[in-house]
Backbone bond lengths (Angstrom), bond angles and torsions (degrees), N, CA, C in turn:
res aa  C-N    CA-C-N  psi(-1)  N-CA   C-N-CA  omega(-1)  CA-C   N-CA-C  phi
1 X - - - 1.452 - - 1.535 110.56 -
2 X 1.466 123.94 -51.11 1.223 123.28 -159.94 2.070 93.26 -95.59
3 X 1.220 114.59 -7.22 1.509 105.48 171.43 1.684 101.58 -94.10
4 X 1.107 120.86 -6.40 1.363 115.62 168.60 1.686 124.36 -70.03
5 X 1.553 91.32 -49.35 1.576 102.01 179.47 1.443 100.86 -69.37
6 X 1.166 139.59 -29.85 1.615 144.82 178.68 1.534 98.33 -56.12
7 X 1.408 110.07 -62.08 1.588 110.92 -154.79 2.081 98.49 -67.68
8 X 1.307 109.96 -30.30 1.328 118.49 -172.41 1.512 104.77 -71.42
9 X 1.366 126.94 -56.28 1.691 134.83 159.06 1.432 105.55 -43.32
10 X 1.220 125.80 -53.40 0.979 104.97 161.03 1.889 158.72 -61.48
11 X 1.209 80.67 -34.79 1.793 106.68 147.64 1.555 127.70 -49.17
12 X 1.591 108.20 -38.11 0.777 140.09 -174.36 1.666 115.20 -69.23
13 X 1.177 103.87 -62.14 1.276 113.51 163.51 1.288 127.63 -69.55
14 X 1.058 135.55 -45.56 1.152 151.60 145.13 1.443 114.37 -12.05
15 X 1.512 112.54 -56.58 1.634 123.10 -178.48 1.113 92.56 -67.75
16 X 1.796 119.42 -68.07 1.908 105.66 -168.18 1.194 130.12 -43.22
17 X 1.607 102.63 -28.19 1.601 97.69 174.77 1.614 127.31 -71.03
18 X 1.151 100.59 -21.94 1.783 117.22 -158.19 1.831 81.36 -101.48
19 X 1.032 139.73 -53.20 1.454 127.45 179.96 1.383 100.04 -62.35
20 X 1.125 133.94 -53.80 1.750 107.14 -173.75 1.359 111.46 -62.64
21 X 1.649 127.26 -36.17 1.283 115.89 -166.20 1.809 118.92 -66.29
22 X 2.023 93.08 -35.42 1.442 94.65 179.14 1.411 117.04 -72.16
23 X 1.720 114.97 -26.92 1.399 107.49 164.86 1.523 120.68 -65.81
24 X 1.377 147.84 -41.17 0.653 164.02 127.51 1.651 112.36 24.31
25 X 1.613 101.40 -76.70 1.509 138.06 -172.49 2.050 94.04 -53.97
26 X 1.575 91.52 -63.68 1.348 98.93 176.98 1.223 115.90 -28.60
27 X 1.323 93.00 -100.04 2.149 118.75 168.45 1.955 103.98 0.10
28 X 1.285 94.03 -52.50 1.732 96.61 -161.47 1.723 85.49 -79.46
29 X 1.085 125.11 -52.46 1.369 98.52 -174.58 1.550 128.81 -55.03
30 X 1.574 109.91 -54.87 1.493 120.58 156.52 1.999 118.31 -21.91
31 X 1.537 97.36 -58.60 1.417 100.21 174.87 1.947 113.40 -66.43
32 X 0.860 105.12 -38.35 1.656 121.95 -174.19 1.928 96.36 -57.18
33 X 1.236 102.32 -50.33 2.340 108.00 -173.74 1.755 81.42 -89.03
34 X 1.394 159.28 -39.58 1.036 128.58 -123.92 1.999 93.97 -152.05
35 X 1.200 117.04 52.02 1.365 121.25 174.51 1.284 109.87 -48.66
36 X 1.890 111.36 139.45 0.778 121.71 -168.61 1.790 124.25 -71.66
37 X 1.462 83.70 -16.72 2.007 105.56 -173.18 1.475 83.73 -130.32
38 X 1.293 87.98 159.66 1.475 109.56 157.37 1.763 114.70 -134.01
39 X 1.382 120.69 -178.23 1.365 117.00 176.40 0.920 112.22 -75.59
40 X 1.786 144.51 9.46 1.548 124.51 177.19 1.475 107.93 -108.25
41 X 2.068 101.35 -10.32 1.126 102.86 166.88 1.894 125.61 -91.36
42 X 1.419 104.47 10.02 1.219 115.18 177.27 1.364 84.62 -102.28
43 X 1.191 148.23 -95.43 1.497 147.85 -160.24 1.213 99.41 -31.57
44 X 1.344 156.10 -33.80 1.305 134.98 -167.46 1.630 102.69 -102.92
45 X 1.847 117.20 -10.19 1.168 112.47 157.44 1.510 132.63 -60.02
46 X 1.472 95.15 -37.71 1.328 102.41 -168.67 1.599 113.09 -97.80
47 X 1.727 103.40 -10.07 1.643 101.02 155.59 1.599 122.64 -67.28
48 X 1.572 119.34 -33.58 0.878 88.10 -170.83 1.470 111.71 -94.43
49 X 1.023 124.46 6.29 1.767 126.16 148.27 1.574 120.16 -54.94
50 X 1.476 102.46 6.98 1.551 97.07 167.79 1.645 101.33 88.87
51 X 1.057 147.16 5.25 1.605 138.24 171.04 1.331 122.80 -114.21
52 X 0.867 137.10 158.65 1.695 144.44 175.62 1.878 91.23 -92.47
53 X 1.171 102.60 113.43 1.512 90.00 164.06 1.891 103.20 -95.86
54 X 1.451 100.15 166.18 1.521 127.88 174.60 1.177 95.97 -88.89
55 X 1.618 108.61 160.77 1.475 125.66 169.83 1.986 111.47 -60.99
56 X 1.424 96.87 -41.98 1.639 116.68 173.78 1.614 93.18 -52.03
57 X 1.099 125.71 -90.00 1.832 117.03 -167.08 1.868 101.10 -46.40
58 X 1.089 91.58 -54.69 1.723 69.18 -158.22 1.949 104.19 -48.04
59 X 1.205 131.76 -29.38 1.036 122.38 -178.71 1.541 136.11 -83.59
60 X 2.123 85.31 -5.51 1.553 111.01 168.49 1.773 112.38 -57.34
61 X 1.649 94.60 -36.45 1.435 102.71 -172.41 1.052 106.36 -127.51
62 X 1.097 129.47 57.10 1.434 128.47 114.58 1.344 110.16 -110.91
63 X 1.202 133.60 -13.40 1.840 112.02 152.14 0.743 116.15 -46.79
64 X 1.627 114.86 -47.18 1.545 108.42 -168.92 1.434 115.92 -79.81
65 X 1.314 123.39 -11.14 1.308 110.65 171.67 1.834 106.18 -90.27
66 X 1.322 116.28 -25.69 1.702 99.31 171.42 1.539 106.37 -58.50
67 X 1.600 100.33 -66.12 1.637 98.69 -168.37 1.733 110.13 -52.98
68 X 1.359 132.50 25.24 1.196 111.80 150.24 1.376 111.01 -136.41
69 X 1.456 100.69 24.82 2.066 105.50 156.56 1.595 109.92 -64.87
C-alpha cells in the first residue's frame, strides 16, 4: 500500500520534471524560428521616442534581445 503511493509520487514527479524540461526545450526553439520583435518593430519603437534610429542601433538591439533568449 504505502510502496504504491511512493512509486505513484514518484511518477509523479518524475513527469513534472520531464514536462517542464521538454516544454521548456520547445518554447526556446519556437522563440529561436519565431521572434517575438523584429527590427521594423524596434525602428518604429524607437521612432516614436522621438529618434531616427541607424541600421547600427537597431541591430545593437536585437543582439541584445537574442543574446538574452
Amino acid at each position: 500500500m504505502l510502496g504504491d503511493i511512493l512509486l505513484v509520487l514518484l511518477g509523479l514527479v518524475i513527469g513534472a520534471i520531464l514536462g517542464f524540461i521538454i516544454s521548456r526545450t520547445v518554447m526556446k526553439k519556437y522563440m529561436k524560428k519565431n521572434p517575438p520583435i523584429n527590427e521594423k518593430m524596434i525602428e518604429a519603437m524607437m521612432s516614436s521616442m522621438g529618434r531616427k534610429p541607424s541600421r547600427k542601433q537597431v541591430q545593437q538591439v536585437m543582439n541584445q534581445m537574442t543574446r538574452n533568449m
